[in-house]
N, C-alpha and C positions, 0 to 999 in steps of 0.2 A: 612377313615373318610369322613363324609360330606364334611368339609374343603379343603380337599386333594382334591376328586371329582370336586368341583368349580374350584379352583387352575387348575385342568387338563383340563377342558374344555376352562379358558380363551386362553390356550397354543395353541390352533388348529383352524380355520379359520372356519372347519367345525362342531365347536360346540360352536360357538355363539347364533346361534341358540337356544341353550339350556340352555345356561347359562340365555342369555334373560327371557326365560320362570321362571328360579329361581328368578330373579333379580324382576321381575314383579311381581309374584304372593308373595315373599316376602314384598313388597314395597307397596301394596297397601293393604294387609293381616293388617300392621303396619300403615298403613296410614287412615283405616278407620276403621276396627273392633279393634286392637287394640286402637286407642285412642278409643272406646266405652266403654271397655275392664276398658280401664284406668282408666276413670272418673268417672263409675262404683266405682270402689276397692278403688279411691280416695271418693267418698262418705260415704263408709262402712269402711274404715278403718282408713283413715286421716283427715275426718272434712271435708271433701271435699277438702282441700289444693291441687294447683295445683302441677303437680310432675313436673321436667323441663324436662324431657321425652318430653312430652307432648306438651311444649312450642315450639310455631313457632315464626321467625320474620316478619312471611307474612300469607297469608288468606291460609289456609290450604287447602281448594278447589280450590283456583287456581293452586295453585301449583299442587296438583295430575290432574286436568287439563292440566297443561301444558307437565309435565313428561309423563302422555299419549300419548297426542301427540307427543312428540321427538320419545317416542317407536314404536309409529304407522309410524312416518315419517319414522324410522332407518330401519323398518321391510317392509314398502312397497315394496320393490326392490328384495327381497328374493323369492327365485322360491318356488314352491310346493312341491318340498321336504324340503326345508327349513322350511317353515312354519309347514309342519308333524310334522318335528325334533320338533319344539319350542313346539306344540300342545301337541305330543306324551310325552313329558318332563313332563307334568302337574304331575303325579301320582308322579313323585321320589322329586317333590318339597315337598309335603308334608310328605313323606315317612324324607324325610331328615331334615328337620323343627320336625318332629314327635322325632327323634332322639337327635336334637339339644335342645328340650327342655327335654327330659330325662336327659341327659347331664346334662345339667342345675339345674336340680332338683333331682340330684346325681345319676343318671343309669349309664347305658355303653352308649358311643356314637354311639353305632350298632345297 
């Protein structure tokens, strides 16, 4: 499962790397099209009412602001095949996100 996957890259040194690339592109997927997403369906279907999804206790731009930067700081030091690894990861993030919301929405996790 998606899950397992995660799980087994945080295990190994040499797939930080890749784990990164999920962490990020999940993280900021949630951090900015999803809250658009949100506020969207909270207009169409709840009156607009804020969801607490949603709610932050800080300026939601600094913050993805600032988590970018720790990512970029964590990631400077990583040689070129590290950074491929992260790069090359792009495709099964969404593959695996693809899945997890089937999952979700009663499919197979596969």
């Amino acid at each position: 499962t998606y899950a397992e996957d995660l799980r087994q890259m945080i295990k190994s040194d040499d797939d930080i790397p890749a784990f990164v690339c999920h962490f990020y592109n999940f993280y900021f997927a949630h951090m900015a099209g999803g809250r658009m997403i949100g506020k969207q369906m909270s207009k169409l279907l709840l009156d607009g009412e804020d969801l607490e999804f949603y709610k932050w206790d800080e300026n939601v731009n600094e913050l993805k602001s600032r988590n970018k930067e720790a990512i970029e700081n964590f990631a400077s030091s990583w040689t070129r095949e590290e950074r491929d690894r992260c790069v090359n990861e792009t495709p099964n993030t969404f593959k695996g996100g693809g899945s997890l919301n089937g999952y979700l929405f009663g499919g197979s996790p596969h």
